[in-house]
ZARO-138218 format. One record per residue (C-alpha): chain; residue in three letters; x, y, z; residue number from 1. Coordinates in Angstrom, 2 decimals. Layout:
// residues N
R   kette   rest         x         y         z    nr
R       A    ala         X         Y         Z   NUM
...
//
This chain:
// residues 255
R   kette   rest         x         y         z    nr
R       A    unk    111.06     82.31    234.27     1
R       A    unk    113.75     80.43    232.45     2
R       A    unk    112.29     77.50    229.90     3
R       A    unk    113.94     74.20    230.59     4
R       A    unk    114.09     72.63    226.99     5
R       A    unk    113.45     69.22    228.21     6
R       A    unk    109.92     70.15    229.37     7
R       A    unk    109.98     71.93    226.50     8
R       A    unk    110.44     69.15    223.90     9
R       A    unk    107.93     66.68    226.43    10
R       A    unk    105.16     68.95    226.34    11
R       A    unk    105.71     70.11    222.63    12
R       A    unk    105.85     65.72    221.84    13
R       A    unk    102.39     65.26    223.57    14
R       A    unk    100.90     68.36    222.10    15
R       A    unk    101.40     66.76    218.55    16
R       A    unk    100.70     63.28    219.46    17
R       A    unk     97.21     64.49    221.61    18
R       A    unk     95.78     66.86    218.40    19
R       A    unk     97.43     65.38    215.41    20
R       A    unk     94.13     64.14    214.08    21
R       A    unk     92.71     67.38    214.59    22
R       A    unk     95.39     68.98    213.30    23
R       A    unk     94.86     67.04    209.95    24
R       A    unk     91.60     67.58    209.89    25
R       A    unk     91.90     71.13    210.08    26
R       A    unk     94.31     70.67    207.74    27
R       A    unk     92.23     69.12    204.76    28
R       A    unk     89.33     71.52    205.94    29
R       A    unk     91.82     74.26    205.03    30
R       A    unk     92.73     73.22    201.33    31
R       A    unk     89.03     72.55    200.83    32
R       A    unk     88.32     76.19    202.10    33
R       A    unk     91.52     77.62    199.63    34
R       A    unk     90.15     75.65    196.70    35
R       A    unk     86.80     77.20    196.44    36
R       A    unk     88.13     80.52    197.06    37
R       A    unk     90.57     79.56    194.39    38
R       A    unk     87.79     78.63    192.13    39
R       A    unk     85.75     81.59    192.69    40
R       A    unk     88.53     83.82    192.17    41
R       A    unk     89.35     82.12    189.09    42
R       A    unk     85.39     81.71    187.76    43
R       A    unk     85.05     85.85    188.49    44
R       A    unk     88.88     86.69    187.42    45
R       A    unk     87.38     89.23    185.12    46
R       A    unk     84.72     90.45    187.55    47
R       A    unk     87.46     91.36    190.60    48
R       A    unk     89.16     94.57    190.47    49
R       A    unk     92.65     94.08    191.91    50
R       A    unk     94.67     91.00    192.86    51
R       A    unk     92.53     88.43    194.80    52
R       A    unk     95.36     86.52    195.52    53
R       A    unk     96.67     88.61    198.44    54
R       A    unk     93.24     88.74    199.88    55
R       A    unk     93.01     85.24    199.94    56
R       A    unk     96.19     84.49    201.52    57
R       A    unk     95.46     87.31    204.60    58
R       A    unk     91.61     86.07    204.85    59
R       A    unk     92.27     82.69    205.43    60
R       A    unk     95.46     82.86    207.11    61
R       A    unk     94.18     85.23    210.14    62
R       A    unk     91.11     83.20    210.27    63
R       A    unk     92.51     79.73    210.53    64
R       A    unk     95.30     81.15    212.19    65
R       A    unk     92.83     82.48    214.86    66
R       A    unk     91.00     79.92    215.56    67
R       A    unk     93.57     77.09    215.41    68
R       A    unk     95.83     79.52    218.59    69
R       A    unk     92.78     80.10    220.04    70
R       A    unk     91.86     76.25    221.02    71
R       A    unk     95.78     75.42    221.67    72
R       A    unk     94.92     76.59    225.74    73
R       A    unk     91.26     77.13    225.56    74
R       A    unk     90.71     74.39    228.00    75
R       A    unk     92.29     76.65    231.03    76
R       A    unk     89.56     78.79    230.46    77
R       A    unk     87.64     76.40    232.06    78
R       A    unk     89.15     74.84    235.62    79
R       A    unk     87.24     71.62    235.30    80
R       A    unk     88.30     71.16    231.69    81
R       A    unk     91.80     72.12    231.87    82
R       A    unk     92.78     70.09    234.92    83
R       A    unk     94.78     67.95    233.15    84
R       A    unk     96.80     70.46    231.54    85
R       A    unk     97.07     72.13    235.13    86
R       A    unk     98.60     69.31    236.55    87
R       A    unk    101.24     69.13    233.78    88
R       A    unk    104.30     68.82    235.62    89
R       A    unk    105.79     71.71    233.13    90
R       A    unk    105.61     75.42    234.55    91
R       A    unk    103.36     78.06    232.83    92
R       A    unk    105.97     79.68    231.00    93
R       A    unk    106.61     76.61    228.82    94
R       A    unk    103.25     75.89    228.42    95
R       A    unk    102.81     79.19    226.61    96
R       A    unk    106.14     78.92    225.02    97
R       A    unk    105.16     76.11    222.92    98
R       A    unk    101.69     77.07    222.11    99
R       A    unk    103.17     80.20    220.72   100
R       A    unk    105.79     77.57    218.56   101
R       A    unk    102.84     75.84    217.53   102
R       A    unk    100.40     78.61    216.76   103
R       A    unk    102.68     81.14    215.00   104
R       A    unk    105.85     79.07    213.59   105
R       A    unk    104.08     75.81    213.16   106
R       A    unk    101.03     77.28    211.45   107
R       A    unk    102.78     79.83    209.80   108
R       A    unk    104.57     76.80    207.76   109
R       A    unk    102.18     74.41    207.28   110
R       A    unk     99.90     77.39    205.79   111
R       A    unk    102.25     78.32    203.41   112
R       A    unk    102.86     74.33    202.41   113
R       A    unk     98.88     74.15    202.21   114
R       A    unk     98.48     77.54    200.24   115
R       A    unk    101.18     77.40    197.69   116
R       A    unk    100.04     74.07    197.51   117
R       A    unk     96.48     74.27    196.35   118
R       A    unk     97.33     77.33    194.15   119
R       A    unk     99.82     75.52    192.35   120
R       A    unk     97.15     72.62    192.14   121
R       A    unk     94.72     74.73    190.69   122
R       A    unk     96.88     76.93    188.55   123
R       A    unk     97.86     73.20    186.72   124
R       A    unk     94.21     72.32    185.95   125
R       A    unk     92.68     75.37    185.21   126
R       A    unk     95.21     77.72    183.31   127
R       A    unk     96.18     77.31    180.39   128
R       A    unk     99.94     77.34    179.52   129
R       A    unk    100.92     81.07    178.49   130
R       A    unk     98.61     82.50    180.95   131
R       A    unk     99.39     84.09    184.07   132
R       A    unk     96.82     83.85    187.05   133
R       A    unk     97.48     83.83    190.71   134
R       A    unk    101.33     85.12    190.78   135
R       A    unk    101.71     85.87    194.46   136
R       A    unk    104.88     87.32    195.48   137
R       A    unk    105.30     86.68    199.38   138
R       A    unk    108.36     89.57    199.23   139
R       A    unk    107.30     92.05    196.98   140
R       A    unk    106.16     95.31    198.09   141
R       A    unk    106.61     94.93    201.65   142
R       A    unk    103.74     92.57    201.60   143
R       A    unk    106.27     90.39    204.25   144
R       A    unk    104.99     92.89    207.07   145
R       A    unk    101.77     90.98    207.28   146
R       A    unk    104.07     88.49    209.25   147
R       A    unk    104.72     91.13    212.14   148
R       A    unk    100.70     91.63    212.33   149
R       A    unk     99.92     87.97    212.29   150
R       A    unk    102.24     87.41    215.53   151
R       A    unk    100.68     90.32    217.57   152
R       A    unk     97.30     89.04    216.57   153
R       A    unk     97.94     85.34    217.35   154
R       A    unk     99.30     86.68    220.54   155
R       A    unk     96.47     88.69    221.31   156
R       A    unk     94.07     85.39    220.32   157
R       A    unk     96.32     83.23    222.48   158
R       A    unk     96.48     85.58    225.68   159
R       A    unk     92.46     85.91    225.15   160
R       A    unk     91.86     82.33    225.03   161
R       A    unk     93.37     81.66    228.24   162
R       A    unk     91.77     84.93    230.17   163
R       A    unk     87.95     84.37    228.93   164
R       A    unk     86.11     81.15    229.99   165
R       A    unk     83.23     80.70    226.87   166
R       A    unk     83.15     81.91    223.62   167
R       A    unk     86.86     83.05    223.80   168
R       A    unk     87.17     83.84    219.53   169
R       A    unk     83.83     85.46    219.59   170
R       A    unk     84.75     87.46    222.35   171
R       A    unk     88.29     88.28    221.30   172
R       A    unk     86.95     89.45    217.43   173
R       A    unk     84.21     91.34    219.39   174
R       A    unk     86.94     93.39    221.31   175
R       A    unk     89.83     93.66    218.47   176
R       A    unk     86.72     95.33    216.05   177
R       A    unk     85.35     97.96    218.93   178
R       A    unk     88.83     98.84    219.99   179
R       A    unk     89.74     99.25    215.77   180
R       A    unk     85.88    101.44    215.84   181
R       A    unk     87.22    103.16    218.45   182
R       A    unk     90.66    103.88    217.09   183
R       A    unk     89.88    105.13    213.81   184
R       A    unk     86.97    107.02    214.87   185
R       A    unk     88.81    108.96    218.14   186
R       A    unk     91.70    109.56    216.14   187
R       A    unk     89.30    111.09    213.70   188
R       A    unk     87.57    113.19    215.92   189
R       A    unk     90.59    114.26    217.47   190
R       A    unk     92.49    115.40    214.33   191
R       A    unk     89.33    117.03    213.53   192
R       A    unk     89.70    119.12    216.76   193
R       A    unk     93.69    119.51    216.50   194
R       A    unk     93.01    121.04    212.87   195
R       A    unk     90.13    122.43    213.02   196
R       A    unk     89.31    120.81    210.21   197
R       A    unk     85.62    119.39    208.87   198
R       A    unk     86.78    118.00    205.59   199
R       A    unk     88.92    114.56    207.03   200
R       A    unk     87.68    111.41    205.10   201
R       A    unk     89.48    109.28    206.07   202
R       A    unk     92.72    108.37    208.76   203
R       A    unk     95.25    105.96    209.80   204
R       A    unk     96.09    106.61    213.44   205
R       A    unk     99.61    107.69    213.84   206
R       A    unk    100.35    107.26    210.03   207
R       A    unk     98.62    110.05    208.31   208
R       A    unk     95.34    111.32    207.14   209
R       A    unk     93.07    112.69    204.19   210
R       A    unk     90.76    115.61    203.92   211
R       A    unk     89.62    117.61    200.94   212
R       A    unk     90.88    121.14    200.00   213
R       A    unk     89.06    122.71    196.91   214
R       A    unk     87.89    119.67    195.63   215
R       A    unk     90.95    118.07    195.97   216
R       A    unk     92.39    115.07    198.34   217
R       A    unk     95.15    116.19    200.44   218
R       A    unk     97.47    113.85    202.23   219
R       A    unk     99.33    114.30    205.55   220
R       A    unk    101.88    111.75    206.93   221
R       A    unk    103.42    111.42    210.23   222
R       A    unk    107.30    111.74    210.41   223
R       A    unk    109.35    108.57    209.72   224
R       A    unk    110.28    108.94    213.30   225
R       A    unk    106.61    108.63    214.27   226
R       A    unk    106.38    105.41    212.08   227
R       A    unk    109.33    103.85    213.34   228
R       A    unk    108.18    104.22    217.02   229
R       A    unk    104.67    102.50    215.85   230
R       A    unk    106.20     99.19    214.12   231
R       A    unk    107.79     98.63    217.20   232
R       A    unk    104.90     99.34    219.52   233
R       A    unk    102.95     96.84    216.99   234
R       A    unk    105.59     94.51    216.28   235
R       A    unk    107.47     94.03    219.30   236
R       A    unk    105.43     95.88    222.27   237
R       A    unk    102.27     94.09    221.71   238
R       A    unk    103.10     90.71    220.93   239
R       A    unk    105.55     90.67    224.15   240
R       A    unk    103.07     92.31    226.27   241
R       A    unk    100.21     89.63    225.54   242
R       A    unk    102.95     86.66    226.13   243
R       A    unk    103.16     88.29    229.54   244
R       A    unk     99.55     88.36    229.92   245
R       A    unk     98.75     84.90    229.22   246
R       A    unk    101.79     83.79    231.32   247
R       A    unk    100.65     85.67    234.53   248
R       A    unk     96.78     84.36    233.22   249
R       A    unk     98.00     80.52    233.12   250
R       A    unk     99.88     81.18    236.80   251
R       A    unk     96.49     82.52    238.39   252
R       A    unk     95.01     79.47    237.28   253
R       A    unk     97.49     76.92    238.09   254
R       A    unk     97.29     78.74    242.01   255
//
């Protein structure tokens, strides 16, 4: 179970030296994908209620992010594909180890090289001096906590990519949005029959809930305890348990 760091720094070596061109590919593919959005954004900026900035940033970074884990082990999905990578004389636990280096750490810094990047590219031709467009504040508001999400989702992409043999993103989205459907709407349903209450509009399981009182929307939030237990469930539970689940995946393929 113990990572010996000379495997480590072999197979993390041949990973870049095997998918660099992709990698840079992906790469330019990325700022080409930010600068229309940026342009968009910036075409509409009077159109857009809110700050499109933000929604940016999360939309491309869990989609990139997703599908750039995703094809890190996709090959041991498929036995005749991935023997090569089977017969890497590195055990399973390292293997994961640095796909999880390379999919959360690695992309997490190259995306924020690309993004601040192409923003700052675009805020220099487009606005004028005096003007202030774009200002995105990584810290501010606990906006930061997206970081916790975007590891237990690139784990869940990465443990899914081994586990499924085709279609592994499609089939990963498919499950993360029914088991979100599900969520939301059971939770729903059962606050509905814990209340007796018709009126709920809308919920956050184990956070809190809305529903309508004379008119009015009412509010109901779970104890700080409550919340406290869930960002570790969500922050450290999850991610942990998928690293388990695509080690003991990768070890039922390598026997």
């Amino acid at each position: 179970m113990m990572i010996n760091p000379k495997h480590f720094w072999l197979l993390f070596q041949r990973q870049w030296f095997e998918q660099r061109k992709a990698w840079l590919v992906g790469s330019a593919a990325m700022v080409a994908i930010l600068s229309v959005l940026f342009l968009m954004a910036w075409q509409w900026r009077t159109s857009f209620n809110g700050d499109t900035t933000h929604g940016i940033f999360l939309m491309v970074l869990f989609g990139g992010g997703g599908v750039y884990i995703s094809a890190l082990l996709k090959d041991f999905g498929n036995r005749q594909k991935g023997q090569w990578l089977l017969l890497l004389p590195a055990p399973a636990i390292t293997k994961v180890a640095v796909a999880l280096v390379y999919g959360i750490i690695g992309y997490l810094l190259v995306y924020f090289a690309l993004f601040y990047g192409t923003k700052a590219l675009i805020c220099a031709i487009l606005v004028h001096p005096g003007m202030s467009w774009g200002n995105f504040d990584l810290f501010k508001n606990g906006f930061y906590h997206f970081l916790f999400i975007f590891t237990a989702f690139q784990s869940i992409m990465l443990a899914g990519s081994v586990y499924f043999n085709k279609s592994q993103y499609l089939k990963i989205l498919l499950l993360l949005i029914a088991a979100l459907f599900i969520a939301f709407n059971g939770n729903s349903l059962l606050l509905q029959l814990m209340t007796r209450c018709s009126t709920i509009n809308s919920n956050l399981p184990l956070d809190s809930f809305q529903f309508i009182y004379h008119d009015e929307n009412v509010y109901v939030y779970a104890p700080d305890a409550v919340g406290n237990a869930v960002s570790v469930l969500l922050w450290l539970v999850v991610p942990l348990t998928f690293w388990v689940i695509a080690w003991c995946c990768l070890k039922e393929k390598e026997l």
